[in-house]
Z-matrix of the N, CA and C atoms (Angstrom, degrees):
N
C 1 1.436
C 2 1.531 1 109.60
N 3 1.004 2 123.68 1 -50.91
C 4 1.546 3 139.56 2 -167.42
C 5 1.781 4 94.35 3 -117.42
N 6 1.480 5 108.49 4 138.95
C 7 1.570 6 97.87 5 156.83
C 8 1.846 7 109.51 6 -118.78
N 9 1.440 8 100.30 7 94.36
C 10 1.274 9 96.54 8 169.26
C 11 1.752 10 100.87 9 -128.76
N 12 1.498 11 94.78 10 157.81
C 13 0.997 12 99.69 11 -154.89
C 14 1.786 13 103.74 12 -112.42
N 15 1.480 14 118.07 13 -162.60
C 16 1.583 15 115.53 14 175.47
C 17 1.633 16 113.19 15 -72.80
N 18 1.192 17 96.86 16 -35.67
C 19 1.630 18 83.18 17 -177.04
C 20 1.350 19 114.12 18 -73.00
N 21 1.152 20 128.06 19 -17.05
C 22 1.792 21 139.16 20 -165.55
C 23 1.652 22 88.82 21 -89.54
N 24 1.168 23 114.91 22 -56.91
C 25 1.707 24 108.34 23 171.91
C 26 1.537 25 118.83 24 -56.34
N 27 0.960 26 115.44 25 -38.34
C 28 1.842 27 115.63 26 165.52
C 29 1.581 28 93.19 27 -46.01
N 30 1.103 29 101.89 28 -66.99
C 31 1.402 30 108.33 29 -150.25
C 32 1.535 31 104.33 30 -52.44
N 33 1.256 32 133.31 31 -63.53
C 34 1.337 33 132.16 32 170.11
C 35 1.423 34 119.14 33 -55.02
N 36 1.395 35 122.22 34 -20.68
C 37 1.818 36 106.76 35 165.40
C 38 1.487 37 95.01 36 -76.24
N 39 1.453 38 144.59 37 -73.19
C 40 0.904 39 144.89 38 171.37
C 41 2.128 40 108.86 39 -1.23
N 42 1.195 41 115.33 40 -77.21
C 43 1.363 42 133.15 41 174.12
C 44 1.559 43 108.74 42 -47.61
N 45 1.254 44 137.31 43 -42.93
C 46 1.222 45 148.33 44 142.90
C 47 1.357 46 117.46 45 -44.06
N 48 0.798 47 147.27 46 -64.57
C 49 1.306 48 155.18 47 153.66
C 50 1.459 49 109.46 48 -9.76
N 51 1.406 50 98.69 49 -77.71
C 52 1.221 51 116.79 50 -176.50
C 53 1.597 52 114.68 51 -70.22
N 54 1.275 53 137.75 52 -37.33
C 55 1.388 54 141.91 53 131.32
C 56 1.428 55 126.01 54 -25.47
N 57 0.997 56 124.69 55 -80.54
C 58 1.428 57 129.72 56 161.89
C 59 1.244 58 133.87 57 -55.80
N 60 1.370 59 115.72 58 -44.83
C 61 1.768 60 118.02 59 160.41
C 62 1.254 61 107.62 60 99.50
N 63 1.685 62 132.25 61 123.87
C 64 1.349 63 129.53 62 -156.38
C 65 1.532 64 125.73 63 -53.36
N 66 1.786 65 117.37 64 -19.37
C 67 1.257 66 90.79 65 148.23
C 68 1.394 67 139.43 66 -139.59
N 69 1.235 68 103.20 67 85.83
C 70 1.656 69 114.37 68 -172.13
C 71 2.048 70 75.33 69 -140.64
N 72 1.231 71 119.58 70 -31.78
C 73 1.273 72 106.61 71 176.89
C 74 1.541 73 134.92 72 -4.63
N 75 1.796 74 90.70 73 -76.14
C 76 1.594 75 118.66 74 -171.74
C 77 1.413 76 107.32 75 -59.45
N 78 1.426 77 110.18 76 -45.85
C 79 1.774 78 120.07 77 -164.14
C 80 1.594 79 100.75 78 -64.41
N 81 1.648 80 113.93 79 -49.08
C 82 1.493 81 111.35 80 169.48
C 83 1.417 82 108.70 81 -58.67
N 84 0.915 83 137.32 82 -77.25
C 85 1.164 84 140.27 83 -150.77
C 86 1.834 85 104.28 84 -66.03
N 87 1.140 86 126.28 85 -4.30
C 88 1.536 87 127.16 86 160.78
C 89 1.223 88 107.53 87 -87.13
N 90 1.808 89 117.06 88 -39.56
C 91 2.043 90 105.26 89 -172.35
C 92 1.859 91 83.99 90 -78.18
N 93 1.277 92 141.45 91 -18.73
C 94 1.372 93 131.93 92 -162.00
C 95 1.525 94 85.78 93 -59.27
N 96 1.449 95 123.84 94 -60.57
C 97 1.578 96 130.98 95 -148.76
C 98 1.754 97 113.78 96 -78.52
N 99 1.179 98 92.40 97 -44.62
C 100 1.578 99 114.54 98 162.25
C 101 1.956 100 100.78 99 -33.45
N 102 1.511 101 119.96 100 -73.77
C 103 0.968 102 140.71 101 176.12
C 104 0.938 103 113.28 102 -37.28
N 105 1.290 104 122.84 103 -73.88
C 106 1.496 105 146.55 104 155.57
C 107 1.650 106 111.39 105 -14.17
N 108 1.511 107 114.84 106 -65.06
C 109 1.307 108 131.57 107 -177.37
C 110 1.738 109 95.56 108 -65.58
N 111 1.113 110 149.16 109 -29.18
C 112 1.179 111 138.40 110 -148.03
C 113 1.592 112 109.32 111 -102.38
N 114 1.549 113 107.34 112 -41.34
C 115 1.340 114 133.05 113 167.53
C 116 1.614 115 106.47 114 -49.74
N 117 1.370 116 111.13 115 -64.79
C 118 1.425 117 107.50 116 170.75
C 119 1.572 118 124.65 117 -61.68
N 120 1.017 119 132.55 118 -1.08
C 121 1.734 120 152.72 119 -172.51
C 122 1.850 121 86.51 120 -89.80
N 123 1.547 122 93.07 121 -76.78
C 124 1.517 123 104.57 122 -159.95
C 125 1.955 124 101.04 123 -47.30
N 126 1.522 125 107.59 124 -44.23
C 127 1.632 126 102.16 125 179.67
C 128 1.145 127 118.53 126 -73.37
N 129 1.407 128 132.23 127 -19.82
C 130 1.314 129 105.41 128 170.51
C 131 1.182 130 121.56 129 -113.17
N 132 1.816 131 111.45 130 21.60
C 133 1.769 132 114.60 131 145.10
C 134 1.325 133 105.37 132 -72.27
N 135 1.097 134 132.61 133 -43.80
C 136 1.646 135 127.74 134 -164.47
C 137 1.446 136 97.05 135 -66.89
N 138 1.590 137 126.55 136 -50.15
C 139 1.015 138 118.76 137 -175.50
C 140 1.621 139 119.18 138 -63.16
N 141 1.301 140 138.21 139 -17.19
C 142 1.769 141 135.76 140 160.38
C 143 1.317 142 95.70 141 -82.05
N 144 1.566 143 144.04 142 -40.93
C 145 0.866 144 117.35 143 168.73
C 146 1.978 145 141.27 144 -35.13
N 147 1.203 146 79.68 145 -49.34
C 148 1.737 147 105.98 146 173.59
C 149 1.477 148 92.54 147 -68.28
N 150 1.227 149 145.06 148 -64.53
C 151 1.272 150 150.92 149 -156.88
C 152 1.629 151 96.89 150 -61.18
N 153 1.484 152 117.56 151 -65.42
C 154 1.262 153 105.72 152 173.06
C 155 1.469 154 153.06 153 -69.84
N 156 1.685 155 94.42 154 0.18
C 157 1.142 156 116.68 155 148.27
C 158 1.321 157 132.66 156 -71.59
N 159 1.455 158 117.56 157 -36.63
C 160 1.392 159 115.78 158 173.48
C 161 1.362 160 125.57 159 -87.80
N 162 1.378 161 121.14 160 -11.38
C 163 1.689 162 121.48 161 129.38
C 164 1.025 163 135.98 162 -41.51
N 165 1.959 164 110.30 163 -47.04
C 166 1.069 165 98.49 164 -176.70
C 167 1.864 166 120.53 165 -69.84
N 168 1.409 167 113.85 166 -35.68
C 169 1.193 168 130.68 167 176.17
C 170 1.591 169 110.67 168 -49.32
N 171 1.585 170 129.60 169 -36.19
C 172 1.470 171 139.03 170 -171.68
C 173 1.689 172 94.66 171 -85.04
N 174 1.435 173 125.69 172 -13.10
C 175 1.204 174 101.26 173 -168.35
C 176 1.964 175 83.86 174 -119.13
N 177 0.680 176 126.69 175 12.32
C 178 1.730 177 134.53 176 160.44
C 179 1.273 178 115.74 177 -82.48
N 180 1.677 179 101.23 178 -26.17
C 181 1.577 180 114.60 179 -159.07
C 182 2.226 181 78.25 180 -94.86
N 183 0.833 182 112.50 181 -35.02
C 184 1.680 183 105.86 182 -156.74
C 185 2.029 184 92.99 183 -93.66
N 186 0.999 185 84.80 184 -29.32
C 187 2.076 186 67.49 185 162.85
C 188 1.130 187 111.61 186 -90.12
N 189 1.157 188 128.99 187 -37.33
C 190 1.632 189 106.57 188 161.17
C 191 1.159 190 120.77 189 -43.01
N 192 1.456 191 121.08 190 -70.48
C 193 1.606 192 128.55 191 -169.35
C 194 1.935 193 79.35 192 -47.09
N 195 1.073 194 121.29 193 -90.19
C 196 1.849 195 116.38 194 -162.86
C 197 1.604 196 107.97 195 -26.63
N 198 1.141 197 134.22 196 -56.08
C 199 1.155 198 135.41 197 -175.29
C 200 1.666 199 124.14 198 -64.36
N 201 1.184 200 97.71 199 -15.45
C 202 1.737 201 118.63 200 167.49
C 203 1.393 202 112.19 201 -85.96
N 204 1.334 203 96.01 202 -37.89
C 205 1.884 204 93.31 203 -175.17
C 206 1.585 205 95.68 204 -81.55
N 207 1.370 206 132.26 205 -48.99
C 208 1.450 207 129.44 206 -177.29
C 209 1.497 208 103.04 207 -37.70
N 210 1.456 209 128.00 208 -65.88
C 211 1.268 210 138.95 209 -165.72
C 212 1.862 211 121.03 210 -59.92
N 213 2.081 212 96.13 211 -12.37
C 214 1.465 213 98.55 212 -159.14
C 215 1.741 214 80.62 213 -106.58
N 216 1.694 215 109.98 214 -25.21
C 217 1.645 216 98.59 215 167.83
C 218 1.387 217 120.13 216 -75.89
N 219 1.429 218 130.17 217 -10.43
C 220 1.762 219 140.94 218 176.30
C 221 1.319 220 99.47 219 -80.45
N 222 1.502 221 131.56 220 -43.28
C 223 1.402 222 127.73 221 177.79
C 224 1.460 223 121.58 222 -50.64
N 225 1.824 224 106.28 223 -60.16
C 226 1.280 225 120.99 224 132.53
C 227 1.516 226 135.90 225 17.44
N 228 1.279 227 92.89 226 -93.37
C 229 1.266 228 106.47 227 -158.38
C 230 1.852 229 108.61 228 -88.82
N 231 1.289 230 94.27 229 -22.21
C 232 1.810 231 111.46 230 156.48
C 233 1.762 232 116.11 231 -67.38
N 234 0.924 233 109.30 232 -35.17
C 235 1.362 234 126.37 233 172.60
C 236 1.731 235 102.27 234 -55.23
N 237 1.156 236 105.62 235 -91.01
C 238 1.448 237 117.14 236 164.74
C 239 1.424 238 125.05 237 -47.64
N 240 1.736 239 123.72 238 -8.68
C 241 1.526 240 115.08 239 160.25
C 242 1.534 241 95.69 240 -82.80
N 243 0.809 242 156.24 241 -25.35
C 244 1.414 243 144.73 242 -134.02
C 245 1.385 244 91.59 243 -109.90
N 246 1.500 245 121.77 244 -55.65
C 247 1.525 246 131.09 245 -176.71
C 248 1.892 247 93.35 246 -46.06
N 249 1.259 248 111.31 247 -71.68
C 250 1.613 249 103.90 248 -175.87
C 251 1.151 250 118.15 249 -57.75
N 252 1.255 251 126.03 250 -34.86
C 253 1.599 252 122.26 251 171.52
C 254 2.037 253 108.15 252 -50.05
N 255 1.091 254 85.92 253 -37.30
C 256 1.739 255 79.66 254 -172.49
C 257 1.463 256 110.67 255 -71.08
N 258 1.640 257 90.22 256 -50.81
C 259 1.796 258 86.24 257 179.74
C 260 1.831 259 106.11 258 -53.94
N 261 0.797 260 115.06 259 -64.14
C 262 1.697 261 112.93 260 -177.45
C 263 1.655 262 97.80 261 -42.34
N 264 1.192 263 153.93 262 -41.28
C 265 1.201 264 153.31 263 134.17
C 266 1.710 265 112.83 264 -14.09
N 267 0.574 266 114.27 265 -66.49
C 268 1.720 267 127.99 266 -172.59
C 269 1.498 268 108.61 267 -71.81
N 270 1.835 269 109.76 268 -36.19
C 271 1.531 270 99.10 269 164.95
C 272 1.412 271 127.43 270 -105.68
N 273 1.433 272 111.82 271 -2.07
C 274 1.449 273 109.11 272 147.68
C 275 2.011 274 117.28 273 -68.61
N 276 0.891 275 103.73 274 -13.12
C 277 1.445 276 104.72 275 167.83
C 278 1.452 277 110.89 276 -78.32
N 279 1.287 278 111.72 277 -78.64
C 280 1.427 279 112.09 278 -175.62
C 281 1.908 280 113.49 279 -41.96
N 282 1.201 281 113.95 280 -17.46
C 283 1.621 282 129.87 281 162.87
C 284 1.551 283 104.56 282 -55.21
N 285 1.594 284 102.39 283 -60.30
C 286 1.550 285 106.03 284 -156.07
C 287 1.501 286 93.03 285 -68.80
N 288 1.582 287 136.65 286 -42.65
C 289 1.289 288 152.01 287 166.87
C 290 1.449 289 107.16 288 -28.90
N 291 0.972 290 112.05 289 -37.70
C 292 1.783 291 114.86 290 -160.87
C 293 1.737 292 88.36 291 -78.91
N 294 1.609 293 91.09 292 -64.82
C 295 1.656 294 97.17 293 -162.05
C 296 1.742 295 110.48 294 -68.08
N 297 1.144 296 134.62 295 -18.51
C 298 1.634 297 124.23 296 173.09
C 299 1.521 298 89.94 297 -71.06
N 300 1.704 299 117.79 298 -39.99
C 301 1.791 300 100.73 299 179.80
C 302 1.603 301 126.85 300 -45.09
N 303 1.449 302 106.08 301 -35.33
C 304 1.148 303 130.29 302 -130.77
C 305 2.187 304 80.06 303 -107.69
N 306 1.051 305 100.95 304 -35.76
C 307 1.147 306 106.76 305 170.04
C 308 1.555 307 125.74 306 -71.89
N 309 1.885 308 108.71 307 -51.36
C 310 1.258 309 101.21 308 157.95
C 311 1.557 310 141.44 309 -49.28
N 312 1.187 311 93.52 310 -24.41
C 313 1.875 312 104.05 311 -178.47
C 314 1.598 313 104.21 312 -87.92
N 315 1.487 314 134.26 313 -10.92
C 316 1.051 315 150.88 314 -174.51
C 317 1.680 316 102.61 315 75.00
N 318 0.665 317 142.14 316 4.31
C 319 1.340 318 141.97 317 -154.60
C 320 1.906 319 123.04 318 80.78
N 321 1.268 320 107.92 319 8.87
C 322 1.223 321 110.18 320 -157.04
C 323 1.880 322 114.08 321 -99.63
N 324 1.582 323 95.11 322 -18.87
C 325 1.510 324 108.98 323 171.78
C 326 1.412 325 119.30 324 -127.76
N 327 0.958 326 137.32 325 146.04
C 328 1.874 327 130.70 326 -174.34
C 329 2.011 328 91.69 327 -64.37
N 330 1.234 329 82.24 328 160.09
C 331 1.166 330 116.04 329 -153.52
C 332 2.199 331 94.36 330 -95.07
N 333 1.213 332 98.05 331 103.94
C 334 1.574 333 121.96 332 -162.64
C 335 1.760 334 107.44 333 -81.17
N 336 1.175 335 115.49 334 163.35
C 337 1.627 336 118.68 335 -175.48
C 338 1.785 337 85.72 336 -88.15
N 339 0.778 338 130.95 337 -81.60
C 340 1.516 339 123.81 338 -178.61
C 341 1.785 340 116.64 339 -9.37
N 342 1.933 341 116.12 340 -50.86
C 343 1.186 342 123.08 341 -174.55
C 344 1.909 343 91.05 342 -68.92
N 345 1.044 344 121.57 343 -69.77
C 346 1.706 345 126.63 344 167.69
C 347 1.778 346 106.14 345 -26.12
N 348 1.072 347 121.23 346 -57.57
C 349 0.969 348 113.34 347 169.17
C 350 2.068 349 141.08 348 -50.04
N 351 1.235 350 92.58 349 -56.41
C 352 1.163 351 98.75 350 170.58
C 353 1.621 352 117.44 351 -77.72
N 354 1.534 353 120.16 352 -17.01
C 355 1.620 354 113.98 353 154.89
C 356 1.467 355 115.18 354 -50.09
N 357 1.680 356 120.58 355 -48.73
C 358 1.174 357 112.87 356 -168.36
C 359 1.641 358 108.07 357 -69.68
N 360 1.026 359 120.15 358 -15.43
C 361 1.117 360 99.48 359 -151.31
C 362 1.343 361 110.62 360 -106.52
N 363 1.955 362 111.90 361 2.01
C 364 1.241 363 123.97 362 142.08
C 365 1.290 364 134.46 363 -58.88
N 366 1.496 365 109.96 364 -20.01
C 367 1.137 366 100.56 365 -159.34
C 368 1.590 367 91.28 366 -121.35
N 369 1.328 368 114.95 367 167.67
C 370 1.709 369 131.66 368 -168.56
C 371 1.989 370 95.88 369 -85.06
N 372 1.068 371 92.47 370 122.52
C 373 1.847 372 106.95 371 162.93
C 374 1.369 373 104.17 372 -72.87
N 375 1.575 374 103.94 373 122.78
C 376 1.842 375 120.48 374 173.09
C 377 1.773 376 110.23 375 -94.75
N 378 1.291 377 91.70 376 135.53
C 379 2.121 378 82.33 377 -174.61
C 380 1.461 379 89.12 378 -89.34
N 381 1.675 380 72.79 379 160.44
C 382 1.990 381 97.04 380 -174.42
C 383 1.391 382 91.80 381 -122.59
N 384 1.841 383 97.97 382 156.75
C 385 1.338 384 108.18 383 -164.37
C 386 1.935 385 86.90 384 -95.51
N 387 1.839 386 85.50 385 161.19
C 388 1.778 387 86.65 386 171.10
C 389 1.668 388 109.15 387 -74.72
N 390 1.545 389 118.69 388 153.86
C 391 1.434 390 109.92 389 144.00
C 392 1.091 391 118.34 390 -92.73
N 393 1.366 392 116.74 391 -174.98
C 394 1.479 393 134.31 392 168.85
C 395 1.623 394 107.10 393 -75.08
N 396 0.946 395 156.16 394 -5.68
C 397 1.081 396 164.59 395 168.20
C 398 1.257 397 120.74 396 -102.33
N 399 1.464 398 127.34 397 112.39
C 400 1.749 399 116.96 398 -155.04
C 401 1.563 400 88.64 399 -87.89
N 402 1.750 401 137.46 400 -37.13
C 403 1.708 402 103.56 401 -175.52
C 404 1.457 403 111.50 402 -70.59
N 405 1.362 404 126.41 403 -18.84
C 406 1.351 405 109.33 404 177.02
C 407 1.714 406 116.76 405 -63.98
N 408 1.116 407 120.84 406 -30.47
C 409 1.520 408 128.93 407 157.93
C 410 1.362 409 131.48 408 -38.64
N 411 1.440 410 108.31 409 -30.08
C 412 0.985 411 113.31 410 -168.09
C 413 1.860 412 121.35 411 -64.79
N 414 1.170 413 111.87 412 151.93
C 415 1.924 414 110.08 413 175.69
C 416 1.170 415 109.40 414 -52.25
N 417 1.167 416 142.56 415 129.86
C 418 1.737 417 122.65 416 156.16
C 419 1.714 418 115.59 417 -103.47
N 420 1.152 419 117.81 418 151.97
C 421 1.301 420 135.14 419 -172.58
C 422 1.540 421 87.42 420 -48.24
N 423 1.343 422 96.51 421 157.79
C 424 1.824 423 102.02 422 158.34
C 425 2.220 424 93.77 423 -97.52
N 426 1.794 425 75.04 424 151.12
C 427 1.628 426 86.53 425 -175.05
C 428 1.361 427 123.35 426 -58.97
N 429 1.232 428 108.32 427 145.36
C 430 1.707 429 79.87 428 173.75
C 431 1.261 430 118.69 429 -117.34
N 432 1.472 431 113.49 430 160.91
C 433 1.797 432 108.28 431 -148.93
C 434 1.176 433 101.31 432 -97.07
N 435 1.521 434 112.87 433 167.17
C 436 1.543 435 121.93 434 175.10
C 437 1.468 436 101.34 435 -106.05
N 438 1.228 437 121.07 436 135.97
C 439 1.725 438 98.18 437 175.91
C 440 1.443 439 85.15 438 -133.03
N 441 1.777 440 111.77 439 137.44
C 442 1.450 441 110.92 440 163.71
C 443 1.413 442 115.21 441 -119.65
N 444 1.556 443 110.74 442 127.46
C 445 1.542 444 107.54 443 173.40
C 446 1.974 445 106.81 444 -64.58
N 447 1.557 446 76.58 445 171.62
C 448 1.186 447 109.93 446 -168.79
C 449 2.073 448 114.18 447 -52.57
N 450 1.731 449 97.86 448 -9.00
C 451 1.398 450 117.04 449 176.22
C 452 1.164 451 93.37 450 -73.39
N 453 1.100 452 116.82 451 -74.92
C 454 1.935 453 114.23 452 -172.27
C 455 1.709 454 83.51 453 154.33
N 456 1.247 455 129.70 454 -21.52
C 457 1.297 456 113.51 455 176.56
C 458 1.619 457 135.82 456 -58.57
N 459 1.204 458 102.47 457 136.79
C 460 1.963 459 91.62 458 -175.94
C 461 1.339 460 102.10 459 -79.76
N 462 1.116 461 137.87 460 134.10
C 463 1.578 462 137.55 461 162.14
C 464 1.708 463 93.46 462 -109.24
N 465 1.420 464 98.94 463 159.48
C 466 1.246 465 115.83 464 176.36
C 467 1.677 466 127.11 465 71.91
N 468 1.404 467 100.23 466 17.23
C 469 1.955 468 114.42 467 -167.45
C 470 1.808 469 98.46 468 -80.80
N 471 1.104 470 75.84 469 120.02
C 472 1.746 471 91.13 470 177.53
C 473 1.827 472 112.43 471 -79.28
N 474 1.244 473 103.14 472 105.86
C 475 2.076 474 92.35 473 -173.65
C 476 1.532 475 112.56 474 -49.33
């Protein structure tokens, strides 16, 4: 910190000495160290102070960043409940579609694109959201039904 050397320290006990007078010496030169010792106490509390402040600030800084990413994976993953909620929406419909078909014909004839037809066209079309994935987007056929009379035969089996 300082470059002084032994002879420069002679020189100032020497000057002290003679300033102060041999005995008031010791008593100064104990509150000197005392002082000395206290100064260095007080600097290197301030200095962890500062230190533990700038931890604390890097780890304020890293729950944020975490708490941003949590909220950008909840957006996410809300995003994608809603997308499946609809589709499950759209195929519990095409379900209910089958069976009012399946109902109109009483069960007694397979179940025709015309009967499919005129269900939809009672009922109101719901929009679907896009995914991120273009085949999951895609239209799908409505199913097509098996209907068996009361023989045991399947009529209407699609190969």
């Amino acid at each position: 910190m300082f470059d002084i050397g032994f002879t420069e320290l002679m020189v100032i006990g020497v000057v002290a000495l003679i300033v102060i007078g041999p005995e008031r010496l010791p008593k100064v030169a104990r509150t000197a160290g005392h002082l000395y010792g206290r100064m260095q106490r007080y600097v290197s509390t301030v200095k962890a102070d500062i230190s533990n402040e700038i931890q604390l600030d890097e780890l304020r800084k890293a729950g944020q960043s975490f708490r941003e990413s949590v909220e950008s994976v909840e957006a996410d993953v809300q995003q994608q409940a809603t997308v499946v909620d609809e589709y499950l929406r759209d195929e519990v419909n095409n379900v209910d579609k089958v069976v009012k078909a399946m109902g109109t014909t009483e069960g007694e004839r397979p179940v025709t694109q015309s009967a499919l037809q005129r269900l939809e066209a009672e009922q109101m079309p719901q929009q679907s959201l896009p995914l991120d994935e273009p085949d999951q987007n895609a239209a799908t056929a409505p199913p097509a039904a098996v209907v068996e009379t009361a023989h045991g035969d399947a009529a209407g089996k699609t190969p």
